[in-house]
Every structure is written in C-alpha cells, then in structure tokens.
N, C-alpha and C positions, 0 to 999 in steps of 0.2 A: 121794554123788555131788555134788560139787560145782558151782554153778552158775556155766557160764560163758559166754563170747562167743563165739559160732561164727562165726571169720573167712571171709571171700569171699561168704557167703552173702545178702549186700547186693548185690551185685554181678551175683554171679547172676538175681537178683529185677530188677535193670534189664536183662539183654540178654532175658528172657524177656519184658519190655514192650517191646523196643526192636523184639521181632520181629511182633509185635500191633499196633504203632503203624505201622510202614511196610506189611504186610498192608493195614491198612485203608484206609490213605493211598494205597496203588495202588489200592485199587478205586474209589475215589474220582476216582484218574486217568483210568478206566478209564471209569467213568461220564462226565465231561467231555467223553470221546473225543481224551485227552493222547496217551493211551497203548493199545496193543491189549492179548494175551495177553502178558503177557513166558515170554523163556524160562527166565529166570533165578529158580531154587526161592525164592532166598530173600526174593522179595516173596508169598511161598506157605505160608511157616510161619507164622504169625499162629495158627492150631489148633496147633502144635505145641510156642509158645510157653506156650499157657494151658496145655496138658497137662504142662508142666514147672511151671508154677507149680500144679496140683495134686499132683505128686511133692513138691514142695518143703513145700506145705500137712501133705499127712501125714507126712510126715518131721517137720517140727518139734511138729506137733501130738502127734503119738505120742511124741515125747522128750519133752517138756515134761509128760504124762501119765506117764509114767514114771519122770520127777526128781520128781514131786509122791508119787509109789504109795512114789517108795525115800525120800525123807526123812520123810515124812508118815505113811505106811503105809495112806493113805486119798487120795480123792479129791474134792476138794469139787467137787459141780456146780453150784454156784448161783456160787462165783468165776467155774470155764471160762466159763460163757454170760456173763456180767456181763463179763469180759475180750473175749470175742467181740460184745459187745452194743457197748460201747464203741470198738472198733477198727473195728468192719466199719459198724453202721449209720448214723454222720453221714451220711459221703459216700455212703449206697447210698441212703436218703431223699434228699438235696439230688438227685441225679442223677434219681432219681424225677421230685421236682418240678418240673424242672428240664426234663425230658421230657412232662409232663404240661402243663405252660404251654406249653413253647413251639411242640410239634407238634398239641397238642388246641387250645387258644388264638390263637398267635400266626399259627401256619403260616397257619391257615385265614382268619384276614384278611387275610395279605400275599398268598395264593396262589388265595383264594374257592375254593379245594375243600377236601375233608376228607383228614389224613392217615392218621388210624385208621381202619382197617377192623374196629374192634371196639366195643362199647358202651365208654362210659368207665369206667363202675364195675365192666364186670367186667374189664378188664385191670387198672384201679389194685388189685381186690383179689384178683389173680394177683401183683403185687408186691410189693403188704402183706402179702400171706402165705408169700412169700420160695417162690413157683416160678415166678421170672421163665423158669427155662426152659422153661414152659411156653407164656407169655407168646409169649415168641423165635421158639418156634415153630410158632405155629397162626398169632401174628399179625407185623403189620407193626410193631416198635417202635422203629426208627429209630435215636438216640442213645445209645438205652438197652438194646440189642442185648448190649451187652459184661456186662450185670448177672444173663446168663443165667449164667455162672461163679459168679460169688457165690450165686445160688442152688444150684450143683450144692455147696459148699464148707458153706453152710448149712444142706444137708440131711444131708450126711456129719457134720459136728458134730453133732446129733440125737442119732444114735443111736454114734459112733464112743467120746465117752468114758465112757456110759455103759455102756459095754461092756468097756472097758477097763479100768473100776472093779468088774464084775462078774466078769470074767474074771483078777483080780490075779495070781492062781498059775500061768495058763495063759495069759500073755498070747501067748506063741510059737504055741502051736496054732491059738489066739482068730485071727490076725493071717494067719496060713497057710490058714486053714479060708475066712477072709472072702475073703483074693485071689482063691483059688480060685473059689469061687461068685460074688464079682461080675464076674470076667472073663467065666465060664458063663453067664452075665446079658446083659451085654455084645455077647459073639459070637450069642447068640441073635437077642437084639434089632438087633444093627447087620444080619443075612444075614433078617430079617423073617420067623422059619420061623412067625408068626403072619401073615402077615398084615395087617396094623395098616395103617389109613391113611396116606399118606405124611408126614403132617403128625406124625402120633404117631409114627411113628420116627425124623422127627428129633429129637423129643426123647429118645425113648432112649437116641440115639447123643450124648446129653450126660452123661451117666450116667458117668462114663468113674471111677469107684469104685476100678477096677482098679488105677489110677496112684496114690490117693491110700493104698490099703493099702500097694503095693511102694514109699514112703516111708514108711511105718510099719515096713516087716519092715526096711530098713535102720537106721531109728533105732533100732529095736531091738539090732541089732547091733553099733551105735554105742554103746548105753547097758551091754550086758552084754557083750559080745564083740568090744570096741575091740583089746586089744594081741591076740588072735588076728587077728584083718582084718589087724591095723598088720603082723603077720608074712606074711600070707599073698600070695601073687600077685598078689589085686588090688586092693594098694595098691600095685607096684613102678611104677616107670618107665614101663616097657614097656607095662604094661595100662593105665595112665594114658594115656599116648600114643595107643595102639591107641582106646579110648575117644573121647578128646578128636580125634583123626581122622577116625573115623567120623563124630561126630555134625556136627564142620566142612562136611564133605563132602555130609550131611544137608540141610543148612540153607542151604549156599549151590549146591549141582550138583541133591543128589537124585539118589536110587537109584529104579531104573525101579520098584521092589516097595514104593514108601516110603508106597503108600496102602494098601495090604493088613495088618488087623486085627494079623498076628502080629508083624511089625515092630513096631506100636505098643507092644506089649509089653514086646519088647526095646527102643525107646527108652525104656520106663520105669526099665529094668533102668540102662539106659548114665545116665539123668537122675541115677537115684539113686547109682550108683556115682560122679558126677561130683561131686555133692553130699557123699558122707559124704568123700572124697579130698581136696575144697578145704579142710576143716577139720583134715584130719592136717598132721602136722607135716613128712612127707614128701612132700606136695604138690606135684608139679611145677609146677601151676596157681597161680599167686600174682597173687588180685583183691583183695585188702584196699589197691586204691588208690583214692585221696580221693575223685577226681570220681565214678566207680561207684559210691564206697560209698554219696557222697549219694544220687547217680541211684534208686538200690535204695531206700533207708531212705522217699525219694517216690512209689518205682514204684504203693503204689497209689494214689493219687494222678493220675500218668501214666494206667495204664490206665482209670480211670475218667474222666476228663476228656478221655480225646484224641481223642472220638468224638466231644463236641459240639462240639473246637473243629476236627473234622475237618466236620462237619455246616456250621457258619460258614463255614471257608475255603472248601466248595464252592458256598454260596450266592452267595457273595461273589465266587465267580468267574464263577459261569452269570450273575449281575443286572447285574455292572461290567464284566467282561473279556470280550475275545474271544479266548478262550485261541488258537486257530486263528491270531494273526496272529505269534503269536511262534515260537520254537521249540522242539519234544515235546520235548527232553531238558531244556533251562532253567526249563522249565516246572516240568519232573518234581521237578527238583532242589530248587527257589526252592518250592515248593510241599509237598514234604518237610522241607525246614527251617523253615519258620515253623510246620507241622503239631510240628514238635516243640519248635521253640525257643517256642512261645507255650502249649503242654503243659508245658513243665517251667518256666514262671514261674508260671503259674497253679497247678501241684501243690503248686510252691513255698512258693506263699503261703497253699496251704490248709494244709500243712503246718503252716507256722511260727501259725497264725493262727487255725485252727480243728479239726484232728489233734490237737494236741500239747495243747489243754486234756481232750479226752479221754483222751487216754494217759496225762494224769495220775493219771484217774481212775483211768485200767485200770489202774496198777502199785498201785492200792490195792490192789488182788485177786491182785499178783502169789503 
C-alpha cells in the first residue's frame, strides 16, 4: 500500500471549521443582542461541523493504522500516541492556559466577580486528564468550551488503535461490531432511558463514537475495497451529486428531522461517503484549491483559537461599542469577518511558528 496524499481533504477540514466558527460567532451576536433567532440553518451547524471532523478523524486514523498493519505487519503504539501527543497537545495546553489566566485571573479583576463556577484545581485536572468533556459540561468554561472535542478524539485514540492492532485479521468485524454498540450507547444515552442528571447527559451526548467508527468502516474500504467502491454506484455522478445536495441543503435550509438521532447517522454515512469520493479520481467534487487547502492544513489551529478571539471581540464590543447605534446586519457582517480574518492570522502564525516545530517531530514517528 503505497503511501500517498489524499487530495481535498484539507479543504474539507476548513469548511467543517468554517461552519464552527460562524455558529459561534452568531451566538455571540445573539448574546450582544446584534441579532435574535435567525432563521437561517447554517449559523446552526457549528455541531455538525465537529461531527464531520470526527468522521474525518476516524477515517484517517483507521487508514493510516492500516497502511502501518499492511507494510509493517505490526503496529507500534508508543509512535501513534508520540504522533498524537505532538500534533494535538501544544495548542490544547496553550488554550488551557490560556483559559485558565484569563477567565480565573484576569476576568476577575476586570469584572470583580468570579467566572468559574468550579474549584480551580478540579476543572484544570478535568483538562489535564483530557475529559474536557466533562469539564464543558457540568461546568461553565468559557473559551475553552471547543476542547470538549479534542477530548471526545483523545479518548477514542485510547482505546481505537489498540484494538485495531489486536484485532489485525478481523479488522472488518472489530470495526462493524464497534459501530454498532457505540451508536447503542449513543441512542441510549442521548433518549436518558437512565436517567442521568441533566448535566451527565450532556456529556454523553458528546460521546458521538458512532461517527468516528463509520470513518473507520470507510477507510477500510478505501484501503482494501477501493477499485470495487471505484466500480460501484457510489462513486458515480449521480450519487456524488445526490450526496453533495443533500448535505448543501443540510447545512444552509435544514430539513424539519435534521435533529433527530437517525439523521445523524446517515449524515455520518453522506460525511464519509463525501470524504472517500473527494480522493477518487472520479470525483465530481474538486477542493485541492490553494486558498482551502491552506485554510484546512490551519483549521486546527482555526478551531482552536476562534473562541478566544471570539471571547475578545465581544468584550470589546460590550466595554467600547454601542453596538445598538449602528446597523444588526453591518454589525453582523463587520463582526464575522474580523472573528475570522484575526482567526486565520493568528492560526497562521501558530502554524508557521509553533505547529510545524512539532510536526517535525511528529514525522520522526511517521
């Protein structure tokens, strides 16, 4: 199995932050009182953003475990976390700290009340021990809200490639067996047939396991059952189209059913089929263009940073502006592009500046 570049999928990784970044950025607005409910879905998908960037997560993660099972015939664990250690934890610590100064610390002298509603040492070691989504949701953590996902992605690495090293001969079954029972998990947990305090089920309802297997079962099919897929229906045209329609339609109208558990499902199924498609060669979808690709290659970056300087621009607005004298749509607008054009200089430069000295590291473990 040759290793190679899988085109668009940079691209992909930025509209899935692009739809996280304007989510937030309208509630922001919302909070201001810029703007009310809008009607319009796609300041709404911000959740349905991050659930494509977990398709996307196991997708790659299971191919990349499965180019290492077929040329290697083994699995080193102690490379994956060393590659994972390096990629994910800079910017999940600086955002840490970063949240930790300036809503324990700073808020509370500029504001003289308290922002945490929790002791400090036990949310900082709900962080440090990477279940921020725990964090997220019993408590109030502000900027640091977005680091509930890196924790659901954290916990799936755990236990995902050690399983996939355990299960080498069976990985299809391993992969079909798992979808299975975390979505049973899932639908338990999201309809509460426990139970559970309110606070505890929204954390289950971050659990979302389900999306990162049904990128695994396509990478799978990617890595051993490419030129059957390449033959089959759904990679033509038509199902491409069909696909890429729905999910348009998704994302900016919204289907009346688009919050109910089964849909999700099936958008994991449309994520992943959009994903293994951008990479054939018969592709209707063609994103291997420049500006996206960079956008992607910084999306985490993006997503990790666009909350505090979404946090800033609304300080900035309630302490200096009277948003109220101007007008809710210039506002909305002028207020969405600096949330993002001072997001993608700032990713930018962690990127260039402080990402890319550990990715150097990480490709030692490639």
């Amino acid at each position: 199995m040759s290793i190679d570049y899988l085109k668009g999928l940079n691209s992909l990784r930025f509209f899935a932050a692009f739809f996280v970044i304007i989510s937030h950025g309208q509630m922001s607005l919302r909070n201001l009182g810029v703007v009310g409910e809008q009607p319009y879905a796609i300041f709404e998908r911000g959740g349905d953003g991050v659930e494509f960037f977990f398709t996307l997560s196991g997708f790659l993660i299971t191919y990349l475990l499965i180019r290492e099972l077929e040329s290697r015939k083994d699995i080193s664990l102690k490379k994956f976390y060393l590659r994972r250690v390096f990629r994910i934890w800079p910017l999940y610590f600086l955002i840490v700290a970063i949240g930790f100064i300036f809503l324990g610390v700073v808020y509370p002298r500029i504001t003289h009340e308290s922002f945490f509603n929790f002791k400090i040492v036990d949310g900082l070691a709900l962080f440090l021990f990477f279940v921020p989504n725990i964090a997220t949701s019993l408590y109030a953590t502000g900027l640091m809200y977005p680091l509930w996902s890196i924790g659901v992605e954290e916990q799936y690495y755990l236990f995902w490639a050690p399983c996939i090293k355990l299960f080498r001969g069976n990985v299809l079954p391993f992969i079909l067996f798992f979808l299975i029972i975390s979505y049973a998990f899932y639908f338990v947990g999201y309809n509460n047939y426990f139970n559970v305090d309110e606070r505890w089920l929204k954390f289950f309802k971050t659990l979302k396991f389900y999306a990162m297997a049904m990128g695994g079962l396509f990478a799978y099919i990617y890595a051993y059952k490419k030129a059957w897929f390449e033959r089959s229906v759904f990679s033509t045209s038509i199902v491409q189209a069909i696909v890429l329609g729905i999910l348009v339609y998704h994302f900016f109208i919204g289907f009346p059913f688009s919050w109910m558990l089964w849909f999700h499902l099936i958008l994991s199924v449309l994520f992943a089929l959009v994903i293994i498609n951008v990479i054939l060669p018969r592709s209707i979808i063609k994103l291997e263009i420049q500006p996206f690709t960079y956008l992607g290659v910084i999306s985490y970056g993006l997503y990790m940073y666009h909350m505090s300087v979404d946090y800033f621009l609304r300080f900035f607005c309630m302490k200096y502006l009277k948003v109220g004298l101007f007008n809710s749509n210039v506002v909305a607008i002028v207020y969405q592009v600096c949330l993002f054009g001072m997001t993608i200089l700032i990713a930018g430069l962690s990127y260039k500046y402080l990402e890319s000295y550990f990715l150097r590291l990480k490709q030692k473990f490639a």
